[in-house]
Every structure is written in C-alpha cells, then in structure tokens.
C-alpha positions as CSV (number, residue, x, y, z in Angstrom):
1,X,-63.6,-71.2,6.2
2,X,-66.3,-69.7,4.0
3,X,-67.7,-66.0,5.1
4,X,-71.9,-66.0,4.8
5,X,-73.7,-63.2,5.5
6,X,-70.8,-62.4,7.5
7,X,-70.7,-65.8,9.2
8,X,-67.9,-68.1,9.1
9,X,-68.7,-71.6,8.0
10,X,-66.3,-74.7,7.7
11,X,-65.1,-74.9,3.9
12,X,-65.5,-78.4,2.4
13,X,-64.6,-80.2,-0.7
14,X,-67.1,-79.6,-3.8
15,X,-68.8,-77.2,-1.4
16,X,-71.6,-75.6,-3.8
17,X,-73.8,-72.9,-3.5
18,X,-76.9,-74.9,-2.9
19,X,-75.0,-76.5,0.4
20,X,-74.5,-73.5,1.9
21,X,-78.1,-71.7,1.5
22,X,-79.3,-75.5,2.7
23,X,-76.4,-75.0,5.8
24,X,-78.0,-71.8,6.4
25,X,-81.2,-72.4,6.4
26,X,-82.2,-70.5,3.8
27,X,-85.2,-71.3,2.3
28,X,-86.7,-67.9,1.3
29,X,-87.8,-68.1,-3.3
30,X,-86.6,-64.8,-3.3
31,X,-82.9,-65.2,-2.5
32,X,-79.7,-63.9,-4.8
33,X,-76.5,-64.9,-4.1
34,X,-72.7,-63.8,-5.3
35,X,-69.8,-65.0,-4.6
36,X,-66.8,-63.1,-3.9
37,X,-68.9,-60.1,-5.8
38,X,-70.0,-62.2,-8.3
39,X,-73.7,-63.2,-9.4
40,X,-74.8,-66.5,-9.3
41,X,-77.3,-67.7,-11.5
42,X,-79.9,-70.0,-9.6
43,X,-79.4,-72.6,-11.9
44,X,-75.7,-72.6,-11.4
45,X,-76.5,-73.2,-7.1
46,X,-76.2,-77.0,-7.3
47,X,-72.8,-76.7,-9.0
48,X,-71.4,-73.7,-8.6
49,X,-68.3,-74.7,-6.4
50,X,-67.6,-72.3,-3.7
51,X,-64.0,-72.0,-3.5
52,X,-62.2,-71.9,0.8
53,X,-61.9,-68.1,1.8
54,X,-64.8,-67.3,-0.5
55,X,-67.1,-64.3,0.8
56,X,-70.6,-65.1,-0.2
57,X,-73.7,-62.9,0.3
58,X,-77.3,-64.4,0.1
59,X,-79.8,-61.4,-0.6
60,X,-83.2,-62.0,0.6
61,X,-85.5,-59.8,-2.1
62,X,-88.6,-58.2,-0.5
63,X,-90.8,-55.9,-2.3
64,X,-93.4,-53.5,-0.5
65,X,-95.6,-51.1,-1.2
C-alpha cells in the first residue's frame, strides 16, 4: 500500500510517480509532489519508482490575488 494525499492505494512493481498522479486523477500543470518528504522533480515523474509504504503528497499550486 502507498499513502496519497492521505489515501491508500495498492503498491505495484515499478510503480512511478507519473502512475499514481495518472491513478489519481490528477491532471492539474501546477502539481508538486514528494515522496516520503522528499521533492520530486517533474522530470523524474515517469521514473521515479515509488517504493511500498511510501507516503506521497501531490500539492496542487494556486496563486491568487
């Protein structure tokens, strides 16, 4: 199991970043994500592997004025 966003997901072999936000539904440009506390770089999504047990938080950016 993977926590995102505080919602548990079934962990999978070479899960990546980039399959979870897709999982999710999260479609958003302005999204940063870490993984247990840790930045990851957007161009690291497709192959960052997300390791089982892993907390990840996807931050949805929004600016106002």
């Amino acid at each position: 199991m993977v926590s995102v966003n505080g919602i548990q997901i079934d962990w999978e072999e070479d899960l990546t970043v980039e399959m979870i936000l897709q999982k999710m539904n999260y479609t958003f440009p302005m999204i940063i994500v870490t993984v247990n506390g840790i930045p990851v770089d957007r161009a690291q999504w497709p192959v960052f592997r997300v390791p089982d047990k892993a907390i990840v938080q996807a931050h949805h950016l929004i600016a106002g004025g």
